[in-house]
N, C-alpha and C positions, 0 to 999 in steps of 0.2 A: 796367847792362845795358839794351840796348835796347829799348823794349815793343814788344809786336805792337799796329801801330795799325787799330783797324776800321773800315769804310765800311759801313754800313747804308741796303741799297737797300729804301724799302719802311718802312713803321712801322707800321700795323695789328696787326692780332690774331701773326701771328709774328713782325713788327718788335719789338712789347713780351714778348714769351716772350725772345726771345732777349737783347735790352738787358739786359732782369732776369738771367740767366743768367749773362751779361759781366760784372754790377755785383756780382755775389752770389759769384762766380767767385775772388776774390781772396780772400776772407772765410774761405772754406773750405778752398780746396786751393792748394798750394804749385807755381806755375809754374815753369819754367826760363826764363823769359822775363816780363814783365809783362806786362799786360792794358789797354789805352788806347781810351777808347770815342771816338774823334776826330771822324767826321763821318759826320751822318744827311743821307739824299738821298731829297727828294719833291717831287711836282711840283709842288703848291702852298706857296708859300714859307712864306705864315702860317701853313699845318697843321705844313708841316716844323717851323715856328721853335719853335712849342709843343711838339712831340713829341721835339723835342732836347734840350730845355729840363729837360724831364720826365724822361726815358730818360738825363741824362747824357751828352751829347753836345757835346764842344766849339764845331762848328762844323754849318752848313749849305749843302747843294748845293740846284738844283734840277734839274739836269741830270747823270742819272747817268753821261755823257762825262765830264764834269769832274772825277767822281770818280775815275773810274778812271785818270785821267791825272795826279793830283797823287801830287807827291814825296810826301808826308807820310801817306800811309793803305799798308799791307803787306798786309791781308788786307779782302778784297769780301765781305760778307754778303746773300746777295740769298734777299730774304721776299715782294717784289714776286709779281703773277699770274704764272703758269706762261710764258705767252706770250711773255715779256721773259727769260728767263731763261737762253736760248741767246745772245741777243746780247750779253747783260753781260756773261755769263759769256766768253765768246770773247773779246773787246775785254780785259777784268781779265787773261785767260791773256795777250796779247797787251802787256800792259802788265807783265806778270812778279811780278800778284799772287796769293797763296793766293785760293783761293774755300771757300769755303763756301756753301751753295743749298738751297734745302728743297728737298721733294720735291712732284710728282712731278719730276725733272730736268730735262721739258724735255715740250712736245705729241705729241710722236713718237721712235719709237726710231733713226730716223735724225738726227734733231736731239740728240737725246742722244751720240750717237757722234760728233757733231761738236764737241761740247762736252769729251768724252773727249780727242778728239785733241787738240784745243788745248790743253788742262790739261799734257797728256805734253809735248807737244813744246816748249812752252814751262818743264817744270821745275818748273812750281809745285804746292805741296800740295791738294788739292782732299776736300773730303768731302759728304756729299746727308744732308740732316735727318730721317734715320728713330728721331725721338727716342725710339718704344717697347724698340727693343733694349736702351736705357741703363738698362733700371728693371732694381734688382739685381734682382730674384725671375728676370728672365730671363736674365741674366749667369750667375749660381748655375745655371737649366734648360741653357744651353750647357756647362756647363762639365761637369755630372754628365752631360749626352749626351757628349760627348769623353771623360768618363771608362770608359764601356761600362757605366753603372747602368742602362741602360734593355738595352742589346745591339742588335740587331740591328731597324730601326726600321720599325714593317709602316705607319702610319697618321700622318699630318699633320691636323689638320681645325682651322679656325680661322673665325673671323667679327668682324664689327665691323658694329655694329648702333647707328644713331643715328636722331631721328624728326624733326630739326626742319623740314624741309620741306613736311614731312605737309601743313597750309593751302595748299588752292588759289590763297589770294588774297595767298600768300608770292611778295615779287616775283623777280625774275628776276637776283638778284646774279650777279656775276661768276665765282664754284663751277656757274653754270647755264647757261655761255655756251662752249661747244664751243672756239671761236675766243683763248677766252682761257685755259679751265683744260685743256683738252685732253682731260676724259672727267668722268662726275660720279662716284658713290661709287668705281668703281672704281678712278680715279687717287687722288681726297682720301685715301678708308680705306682700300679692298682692296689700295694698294701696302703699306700699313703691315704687312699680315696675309701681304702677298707677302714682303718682307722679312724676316720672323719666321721664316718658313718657310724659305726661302735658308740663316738663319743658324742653325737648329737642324737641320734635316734634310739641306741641299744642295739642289742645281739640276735645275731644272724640265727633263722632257724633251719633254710635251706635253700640252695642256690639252682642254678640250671645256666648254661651257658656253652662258650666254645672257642677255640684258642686257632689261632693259627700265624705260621712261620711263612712269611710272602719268599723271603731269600732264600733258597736251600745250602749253599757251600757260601764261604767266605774264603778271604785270603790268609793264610796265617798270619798272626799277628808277628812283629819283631821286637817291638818297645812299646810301651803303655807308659800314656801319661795322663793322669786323669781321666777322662772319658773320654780322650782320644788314643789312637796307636799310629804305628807305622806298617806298614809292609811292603816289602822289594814289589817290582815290576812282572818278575816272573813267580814270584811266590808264589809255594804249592795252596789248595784249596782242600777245604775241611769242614764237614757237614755241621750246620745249624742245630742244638739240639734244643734251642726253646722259643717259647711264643714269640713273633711279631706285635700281636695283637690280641686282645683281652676284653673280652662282654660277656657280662652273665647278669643275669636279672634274679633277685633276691626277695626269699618272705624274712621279712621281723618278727622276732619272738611276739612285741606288741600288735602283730596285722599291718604293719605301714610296708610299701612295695619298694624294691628296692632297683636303678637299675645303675649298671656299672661299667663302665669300660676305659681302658687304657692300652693306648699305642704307641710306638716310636717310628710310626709311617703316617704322622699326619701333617702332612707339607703348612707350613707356614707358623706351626706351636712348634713356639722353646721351651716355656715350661708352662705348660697351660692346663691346672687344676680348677676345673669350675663345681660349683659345689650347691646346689638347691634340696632345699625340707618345702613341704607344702602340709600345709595343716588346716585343720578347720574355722580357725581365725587367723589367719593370714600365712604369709612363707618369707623366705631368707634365702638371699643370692650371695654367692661368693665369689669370688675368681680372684686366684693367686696373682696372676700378674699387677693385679691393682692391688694388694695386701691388705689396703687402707681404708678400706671401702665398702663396706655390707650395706646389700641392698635389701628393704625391708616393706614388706606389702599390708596393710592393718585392714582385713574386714570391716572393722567397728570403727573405721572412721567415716564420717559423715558422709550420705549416700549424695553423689554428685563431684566429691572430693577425694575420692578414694585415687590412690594409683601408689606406685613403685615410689620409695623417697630413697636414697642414698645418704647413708649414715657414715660419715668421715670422721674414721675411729681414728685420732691423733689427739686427742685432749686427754690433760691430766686428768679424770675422772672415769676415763677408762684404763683395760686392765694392761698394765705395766707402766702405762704413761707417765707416770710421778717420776719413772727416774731417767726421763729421754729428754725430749727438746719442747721448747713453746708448743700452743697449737698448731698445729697444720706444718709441723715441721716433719714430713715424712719419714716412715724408717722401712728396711726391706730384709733381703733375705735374710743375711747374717744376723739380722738380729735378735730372729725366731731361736740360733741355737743359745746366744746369751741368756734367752730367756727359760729354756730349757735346762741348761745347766745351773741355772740361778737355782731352779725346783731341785734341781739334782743337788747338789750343793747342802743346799737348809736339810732336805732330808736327809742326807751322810750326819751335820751338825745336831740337827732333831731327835736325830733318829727314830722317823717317820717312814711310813712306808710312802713309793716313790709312785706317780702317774703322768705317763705312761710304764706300766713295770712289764716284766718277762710273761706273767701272765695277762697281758694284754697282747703279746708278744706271739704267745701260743694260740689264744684264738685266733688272730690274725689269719696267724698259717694253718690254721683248721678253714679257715676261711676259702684260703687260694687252693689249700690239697683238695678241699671242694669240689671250686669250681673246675681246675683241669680234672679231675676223675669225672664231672657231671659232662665235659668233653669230650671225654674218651668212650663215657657210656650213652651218649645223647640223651640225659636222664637227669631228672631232680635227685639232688643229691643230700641227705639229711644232715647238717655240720655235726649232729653226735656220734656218724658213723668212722667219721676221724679221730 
C-alpha cells in the first residue's frame, strides 16, 4: 500500500506537536493507508538538518518551493507563521497536494477563501489544526448535544485565559507582530474557543465586542524559540500591533447567546480553555486542563438528586478510547494531534472530505475580522458583512 508522504513546513513548537503525532500515529491506530514522515523544510539548513534528524524525517528542504513541487511528498503540513500560509497553501493545491495547516488559516478572511478555493478547485483533501475538538471529553459533549440531552441550547460562554506575556520586558516575538500572525490572542486562542462553539452550538450570526493591547512597545525580538525569544538588555523598542486581550458577546444563527473571551494577561492560566453549553434539559463543563473530564448537569434527573456529575472520559466506549490504555489511564495534549491526523489521514486514504476543513477555517476568520471591526466600530457586527 502506498504511504501518505509528509512535507513539514516549519519545525518549532507545532512542527514538533505534529512530528510526534505522525510518529506516535502508527503505534496506536490502524490507517488505511501508511504514515511516512519524508521531508522537513526550514530556512536555515543546519536547524532544519537537526530537527529532521530528531523529528524523523528522511530528508531536508530549505525552500518550501521545492517542497511542494517534488514527486515524492502527497500531503504539505504547514506550522510555519500565519503569514506564509496562504501561499504554500495555494502553490501545495496547485501542485495536487493534501494540505493540512494550523490555525488561524490565513491573516484575513479573504486570504482564507483564497486558500479555500484553491483546495476545491484543485481536488485535494484540506483540514486547519483546531486540535482542542479532538480531546474525547468534547467529541462525547457533541455528540450528547446531537443527541438532544441538553434540548434546546439558550447559552455558549467559553474563554481561554493564558499569562505568559504578562513581562513588559517580554520581547516582541512573532505571535506580536500583526504582519506576521495576523491578530494576537484573538487569532492564537479565541479561534480555538471560536471553533468549539461552531462545533457544538453552530454559526455565528453576529458579534459585538472589544480588543485591547495593555503593552504598547516591546523589545525587539533576537532569536525565537518556540513561544519564547530573546532580546539584549539595551534592545531597541517597537510598537505592539495586536490585541492583549479579546471579549465579544455573540448571537447564534439558532438564538443561543454567545459569550467569548481570550487573553494572554491572565496571571496564574497556562493554557486554560474553559468551555459551557446551557440548554433547556441540562448543560456541559469543559476545561482543558483536566481534558478527561466533562462535567454534566441533567434537569430530568430526579428532583432532590439533581446536581453536576463529572464524566471521566478514559473508557474504551468512548470516542477514540479502543486504541489508548485501560480505564482511567489518562491521555493529554499530544494526543489531541494523533487523533486529528488520524481523521486527516483516513480522509487522504478515503478520500473523504476532511472536519475540521479550510471552510471551517474561513468562518472562523469571518468570525475574529468580526469581532475586531465591531471594536473598532463600537458596533454589532453582522458575520455576512465579511
Amino acid at each position: 500500500m502506498q504511504p501518505i508522504r509528509f512535507g513539514l513546513v516549519g519545525y518549532k513548537f507545532m512542527g514538533k506537536a505534529h512530528s510526534n503525532a505522525l510518529a506516535r500515529l502508527p503505534m496506536f491506530f490502524d490507517t488505511d493507508r501508511p504514515i511516512e514522515r519524508r521531508v522537513l523544510c526550514g530556512r536555515d539548513g543546519a536547524w532544519a538538518a537537526e530537527a529532521a534528524e530528531k523529528f524523523g524525517y528522511a530528508q531536508v528542504e530549505t525552500d518550501w518551493r521545492k517542497l511542494v513541487a517534488r514527486d515524492d511528498v502527497d500531503a504539505i503540513d504547514i506550522t510555519a507563521p500565519s503569514n506564509v500560509h496562504k501561499e504554500v497553501a495555494i502553490a501545495a493545491a496547485q501542485a495536487g497536494k493534501h494540505i493540512f495547516c494550523e490555525k488561524p488559516l490565513a491573516l484575513t478572511t479573504d486570504d482564507a477563501r483564497e486558500m479555500l478555493d484553491a483546495a476545491r478547485k484543485a481536488g485535494v483533501r484540506h483540514q486547519i489544526g483546531f486540535n482542542y475538538r479532538f480531546a474525547p471529553a468534547l467529541v462525547l459533549a457533541k455528540k450528547m448535544i446531537d443527541e438532544g440531552k441538553l434540548g434546546r441550547i439558550f447559552h455558549f460562554r467559553g474563554s481561554f485565559l493564558q499569562d505568559w506575556i504578562i513581562d513588559p520586558e517580554f520581547p516582541k516575538v512573532w505571535r506580536l507582530d500583526k504582519s506576521v500572525c495576523g491578530s494576537g490572542s484573538l487569532g492564537d486562542l479565541g479561534a480555538h474557543v471560536i471553533d468549539a462553539a461552531r462545533y457544538l452550538v453552530g454559526d455565528i450570526e453576529s458579534v459585538t465586542g472589544l480588543t485591547r493591547t495593555f503593552v504598547k512597545e516591546r523589545p525587539i525580538v533576537e532569536r525565537m524559540t518556540g513561544l519564547s525569544g530573546k532580546a539584549g538588555s539595551d534592545a531597541p523598542r517597537a510598537p505592539v500591533d495586536v490585541d492583549d486581550a479579546a471579549a465579544f458577546i455573540a448571537s447564534f444563527e439558532n438564538g443561543a447567546v454567545g459569550v467569548f473571551e481570550a487573553t494572554r494577561f491572565s496571571q496564574g492560566h497556562k493554557n486554560d480553555m474553559r468551555l459551557e453549553v446551557n440548554g433547556e434539559k441540562g448543560s456541559i463543563r469543559f476545561e482543558f486542563e483536566r481534558m478527561n473530564e466533562l462535567w454534566y448537569f441533567s434537569a430530568e434527573d430526579e428532583p432532590g438528586l439533581q446536581g453536576w456529575r463529572m464524566i471521566q472520559v478514559s473508557e474504551g466506549i468512548h470516542p477514540y478510547w479502543d486504541k489508548w490504555w485501560p480505564a482511567g489511564h489518562v491521555i493529554g495534549f499530544p494526543e489531541t494531534f494523533v487523533h486529528e491526523f488520524y481523521e486527516f489521514a483516513q480522509c487522504i486514504a478515503q478520500e473523504r472530505e476532511c472536519a475540521p476543513s479550510f471552510e471551517d477555517g474561513v468562518k472562523v476568520s469571518q468570525i475574529m475580522d468580526a469581532a475586531e471591526l465591531a471594536s473598532s466600530r463600537r458596533a454589532w457586527v453582522d458575520i455576512k458583512e465579511i
